[in-house]
C-alpha positions in Angstrom: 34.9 -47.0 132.4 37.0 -45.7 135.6 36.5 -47.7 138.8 35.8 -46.5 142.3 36.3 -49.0 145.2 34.3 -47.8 148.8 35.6 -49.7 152.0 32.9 -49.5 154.7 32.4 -52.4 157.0 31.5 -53.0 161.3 28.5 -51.3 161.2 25.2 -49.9 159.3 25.9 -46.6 160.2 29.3 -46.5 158.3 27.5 -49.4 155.1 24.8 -47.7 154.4 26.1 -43.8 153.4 28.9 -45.6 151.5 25.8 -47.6 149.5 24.5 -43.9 149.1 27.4 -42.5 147.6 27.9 -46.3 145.3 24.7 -45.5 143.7 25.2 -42.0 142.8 28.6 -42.6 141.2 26.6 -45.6 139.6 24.2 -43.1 137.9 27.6 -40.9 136.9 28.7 -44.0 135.1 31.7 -45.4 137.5 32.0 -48.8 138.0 31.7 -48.9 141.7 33.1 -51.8 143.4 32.7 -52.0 147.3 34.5 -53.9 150.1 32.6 -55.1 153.3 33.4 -57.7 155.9 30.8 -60.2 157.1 29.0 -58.2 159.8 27.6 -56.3 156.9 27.2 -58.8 154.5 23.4 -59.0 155.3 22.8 -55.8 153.9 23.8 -56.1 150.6 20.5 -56.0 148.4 21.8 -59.0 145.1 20.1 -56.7 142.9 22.5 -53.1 143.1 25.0 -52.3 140.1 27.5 -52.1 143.0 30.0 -55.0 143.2 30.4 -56.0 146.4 33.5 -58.3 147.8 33.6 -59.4 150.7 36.8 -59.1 152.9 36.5 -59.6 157.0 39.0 -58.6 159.6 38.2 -59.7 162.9 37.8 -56.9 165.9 41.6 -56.4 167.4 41.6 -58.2 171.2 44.9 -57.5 171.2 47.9 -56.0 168.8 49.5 -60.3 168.7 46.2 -61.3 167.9 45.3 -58.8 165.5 48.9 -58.6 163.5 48.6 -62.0 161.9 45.3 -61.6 160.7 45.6 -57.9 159.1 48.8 -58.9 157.4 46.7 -61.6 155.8 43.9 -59.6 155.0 46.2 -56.7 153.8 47.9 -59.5 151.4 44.2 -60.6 150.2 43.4 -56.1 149.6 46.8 -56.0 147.9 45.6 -58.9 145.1 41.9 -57.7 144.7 43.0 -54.0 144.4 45.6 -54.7 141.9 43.1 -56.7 139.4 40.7 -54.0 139.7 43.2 -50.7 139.0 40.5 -48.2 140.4 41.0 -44.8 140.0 40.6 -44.0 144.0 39.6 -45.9 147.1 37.0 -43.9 149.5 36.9 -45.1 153.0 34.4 -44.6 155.7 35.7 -45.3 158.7 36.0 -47.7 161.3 38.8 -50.6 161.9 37.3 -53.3 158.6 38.8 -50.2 156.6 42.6 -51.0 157.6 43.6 -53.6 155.1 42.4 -51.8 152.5 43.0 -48.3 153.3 47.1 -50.4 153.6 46.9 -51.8 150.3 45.7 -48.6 148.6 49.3 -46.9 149.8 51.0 -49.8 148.2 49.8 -49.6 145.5 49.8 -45.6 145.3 46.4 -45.5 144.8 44.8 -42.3 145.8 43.4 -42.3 149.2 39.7 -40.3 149.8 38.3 -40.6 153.8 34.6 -40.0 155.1 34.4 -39.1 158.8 30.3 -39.2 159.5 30.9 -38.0 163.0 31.7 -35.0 165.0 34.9 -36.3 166.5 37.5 -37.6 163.9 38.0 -41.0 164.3 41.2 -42.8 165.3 41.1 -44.8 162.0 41.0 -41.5 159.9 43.4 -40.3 161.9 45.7 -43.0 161.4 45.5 -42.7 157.7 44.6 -38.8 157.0 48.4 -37.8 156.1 47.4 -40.2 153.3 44.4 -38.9 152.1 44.1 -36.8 148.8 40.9 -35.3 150.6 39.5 -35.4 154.1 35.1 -35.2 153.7 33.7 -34.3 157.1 29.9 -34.1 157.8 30.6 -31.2 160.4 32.4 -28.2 160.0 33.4 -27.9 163.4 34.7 -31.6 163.6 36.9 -32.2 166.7 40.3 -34.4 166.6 41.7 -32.9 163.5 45.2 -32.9 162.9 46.0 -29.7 162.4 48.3 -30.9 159.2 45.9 -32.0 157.4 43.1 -29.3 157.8 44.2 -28.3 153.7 42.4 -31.0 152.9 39.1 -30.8 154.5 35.9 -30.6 152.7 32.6 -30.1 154.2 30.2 -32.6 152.8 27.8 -33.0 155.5 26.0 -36.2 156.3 25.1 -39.0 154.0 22.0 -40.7 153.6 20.6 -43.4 152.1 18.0 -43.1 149.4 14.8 -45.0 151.2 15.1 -42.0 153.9 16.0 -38.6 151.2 12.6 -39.7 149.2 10.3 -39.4 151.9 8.2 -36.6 152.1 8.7 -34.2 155.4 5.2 -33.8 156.8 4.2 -31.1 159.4 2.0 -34.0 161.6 -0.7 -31.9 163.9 -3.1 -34.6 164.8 -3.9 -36.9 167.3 -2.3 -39.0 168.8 1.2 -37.7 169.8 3.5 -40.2 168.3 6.9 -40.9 169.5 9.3 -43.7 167.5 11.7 -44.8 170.1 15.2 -47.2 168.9 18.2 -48.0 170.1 19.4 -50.6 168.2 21.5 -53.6 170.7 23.0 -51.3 172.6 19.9 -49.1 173.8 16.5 -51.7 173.2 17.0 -53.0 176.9 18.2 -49.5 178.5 15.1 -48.2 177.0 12.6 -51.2 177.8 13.2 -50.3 181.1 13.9 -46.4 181.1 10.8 -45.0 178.6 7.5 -47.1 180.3 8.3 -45.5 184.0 8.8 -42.2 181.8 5.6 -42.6 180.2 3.6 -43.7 183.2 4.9 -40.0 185.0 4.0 -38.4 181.6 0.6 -39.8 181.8 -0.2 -38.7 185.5 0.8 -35.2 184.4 -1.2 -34.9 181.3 -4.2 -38.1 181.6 -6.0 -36.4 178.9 -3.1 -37.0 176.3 -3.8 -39.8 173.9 -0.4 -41.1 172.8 1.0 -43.5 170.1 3.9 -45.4 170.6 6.7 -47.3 168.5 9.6 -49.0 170.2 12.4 -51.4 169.9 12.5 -53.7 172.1 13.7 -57.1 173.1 11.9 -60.0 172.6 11.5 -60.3 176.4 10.8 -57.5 177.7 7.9 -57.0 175.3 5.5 -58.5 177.8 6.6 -56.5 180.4 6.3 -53.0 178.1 2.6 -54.2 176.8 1.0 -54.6 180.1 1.9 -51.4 180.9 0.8 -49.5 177.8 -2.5 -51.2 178.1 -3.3 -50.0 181.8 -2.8 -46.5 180.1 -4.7 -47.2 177.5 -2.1 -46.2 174.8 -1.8 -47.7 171.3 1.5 -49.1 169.9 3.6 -51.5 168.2 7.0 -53.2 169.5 9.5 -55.1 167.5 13.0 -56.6 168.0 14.1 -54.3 164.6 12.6 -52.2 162.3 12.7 -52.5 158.4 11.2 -49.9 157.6 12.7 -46.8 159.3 11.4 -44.7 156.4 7.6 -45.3 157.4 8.2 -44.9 160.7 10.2 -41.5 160.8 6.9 -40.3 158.4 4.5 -41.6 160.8 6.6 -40.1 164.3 6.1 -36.7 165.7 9.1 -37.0 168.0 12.4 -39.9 168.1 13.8 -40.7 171.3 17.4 -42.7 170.3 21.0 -43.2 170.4 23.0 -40.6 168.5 24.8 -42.2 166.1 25.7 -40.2 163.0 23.5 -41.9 160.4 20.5 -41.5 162.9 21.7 -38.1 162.7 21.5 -37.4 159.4 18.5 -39.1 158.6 16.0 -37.1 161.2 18.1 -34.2 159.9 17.0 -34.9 156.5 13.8 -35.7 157.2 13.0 -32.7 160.3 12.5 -35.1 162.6 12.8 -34.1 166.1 14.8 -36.4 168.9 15.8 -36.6 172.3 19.0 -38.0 172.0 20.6 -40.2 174.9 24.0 -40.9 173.8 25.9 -44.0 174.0 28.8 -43.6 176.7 30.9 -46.5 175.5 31.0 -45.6 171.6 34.8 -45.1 170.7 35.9 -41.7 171.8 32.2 -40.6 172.7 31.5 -39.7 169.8 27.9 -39.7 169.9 28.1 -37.5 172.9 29.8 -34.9 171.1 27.8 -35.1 167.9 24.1 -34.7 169.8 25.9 -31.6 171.8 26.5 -29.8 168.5 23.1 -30.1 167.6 21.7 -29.2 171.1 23.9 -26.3 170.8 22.4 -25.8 167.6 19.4 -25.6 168.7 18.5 -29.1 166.6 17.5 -31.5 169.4 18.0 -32.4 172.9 21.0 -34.1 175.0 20.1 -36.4 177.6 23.2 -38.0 179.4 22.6 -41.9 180.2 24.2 -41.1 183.8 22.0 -38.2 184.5 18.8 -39.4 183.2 16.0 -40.6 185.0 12.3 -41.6 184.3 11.1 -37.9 186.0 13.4 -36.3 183.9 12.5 -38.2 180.5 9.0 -37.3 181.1 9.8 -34.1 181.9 11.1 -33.1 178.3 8.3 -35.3 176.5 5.8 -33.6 178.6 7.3 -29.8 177.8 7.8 -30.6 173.7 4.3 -32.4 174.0 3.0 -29.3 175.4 4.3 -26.9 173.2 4.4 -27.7 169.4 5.8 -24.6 168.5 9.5 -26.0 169.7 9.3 -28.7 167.7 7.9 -26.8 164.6 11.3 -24.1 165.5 13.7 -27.7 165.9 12.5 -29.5 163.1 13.3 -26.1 160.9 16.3 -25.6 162.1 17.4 -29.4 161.4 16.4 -29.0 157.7 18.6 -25.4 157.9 21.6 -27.8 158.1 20.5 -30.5 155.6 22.9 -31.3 153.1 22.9 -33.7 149.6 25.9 -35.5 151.2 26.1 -38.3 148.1 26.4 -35.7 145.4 29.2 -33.4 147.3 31.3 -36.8 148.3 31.1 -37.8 144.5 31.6 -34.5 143.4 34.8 -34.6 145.4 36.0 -38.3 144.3 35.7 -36.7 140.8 37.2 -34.1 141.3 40.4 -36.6 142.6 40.5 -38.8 140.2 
């Protein structure tokens, strides 16, 4: 039986598509091994067919710092790749990739990437001369060496398997309900920006009976209850949700960060979402993947330094108001939907 290794560590967002793609090769009969660092060690379920080690390399603080400690974790790649002999090693992205993306070009085994995002990665980059193949999730990805552009395959987006078997669901019933997240990095951004939105929202249209979900921080969950109550709206807050999958079925409109697995998964799914994009994610990425769907006619692009409360109500209050724009949006997001697991795999197959 041939052996695939996936590298995909830091985050969900680049764990969670690699899982997709484990389990599909899975069901073609590879055995799939996977290599994470400890960030990510929390999300592997005991009970997958995917073999999971786990290898961690810390953030780089700076290039003395971070020499020692990839050369060592470049050494520990080298040994675990050579006892395995896979066929190919897939990687996803982000700096926990390095070691083993290294060891793979020692040992001249062949080299796949996955860029999820609109912009190509400096990662990628590094290693793209590399690469057998090059799977992007857009076809108008930005950043591309121009070198390598022979080996790009469109793919699209990945998602995991929780989110491709839900059901999309034209909702038309009362209440409006909007599933705002923003995982660490938005929750308290949010806490604050969305209530004062919601308040204007509410003096506009007092007749419109609302339902909210939102992430929030434990703190600031008093604060955001007393003022849903004085308007009389129903909702539920949490620190993190579990199960996105419920929650995307149950929302009529997402207001989030723009990461590329959010991406993916309300394209899958239809979902429509005002996206405020994350200024300090690396090379503002999620600023340039929300403005291809905006330009796409796919969703909405709210800058955090031009947003405001008036303005956040403002768009609620126009999509609330006219269904018909999210009925057009959430077509036009499953226009662009792709079965991002099978084409990656097709690919790695096609490598190896």
């Amino acid at each position: 039986m041939k052996k695939i290794l996936l590298v995909a560590g830091g985050t969900g967002g680049h764990f969670f598509p690699a899982v997709a793609v484990g389990e599909e090769l899975v069901k073609r009969n590879y055995e799939v091994h996977f290599i994470t660092d400890l960030r990510c060690k929390k999300y592997i379920d005991p009970n997958t067919e995917i073999r999971f080690h786990v290898l961690d390399l810390k953030r780089p603080k700076s290039i003395l710092v971070f020499l020692p400690s990839l050369s060592i974790a470049v050494f520990k790649a080298i040994k675990l790749l050579y006892s395995l002999v896979p066929s190919a090693v897939v990687g996803f992205g982000g700096y926990p990739v390095i070691a083993s993306m290294f060891a793979a070009i020692f040992l001249r085994i062949p080299i796949i990437i996955h860029e999820q995002n609109s912009y190509f990665g400096k990662v990628n980059r590094f290693f793209a001369n590399f690469a057998k193949k090059i799977a992007v999730s857009y076809k108008d990805t930005k950043n591309l060496p121009s070198i390598v552009k022979n080996k790009i395959v469109v793919t699209g987006g990945i998602v995991r398997r929780n989110i491709r078997e839900l059901k999309v669901v034209n909702k038309q019933s009362e209440p409006f309900r909007i599933f705002i997240f923003g995982g660490s990095q938005g929750a308290k951004l949010f806490s604050e920006l969305i209530p004062d939105s919601i308040k204007i929202l509410m003096q506009k249209q007092p007749e419109l009976k609302l339902h909210i979900v939102q992430q929030a921080a434990l703190n600031d969950q008093a604060k955001i209850e007393d003022i849903y109550l004085k308007l009389n709206i129903t909702y539920k807050l949490a620190e993190f949700f579990n199960d996105m999958a419920l929650q995307y079925q149950n929302a009529d409109l997402v207001i989030s960060r723009s990461g590329a697995s959010t991406i993916e998964e309300l394209t899958y799914v239809g979902l429509p979402a005002i996206f405020i994009p994350l200024p300090s994610a690396a090379d503002n990425h999620q600023y340039h993947n929300t403005k291809l769907l905006e330009d796409e006619k796919c969703g909405w692009c709210m800058k955090q330094d031009d947003i405001s409360s008036v303005k956040l109500a403002d768009k609620i209050f126009d999509l609330v108001s006219n269904p018909k724009i999210l009925k057009n949006t959430s077509q036009n997001l499953l226009k662009r939907k792709k079965e991002g697991h099978k084409l990656l795999s097709d690919l790695i197959e096609k490598v190896i």
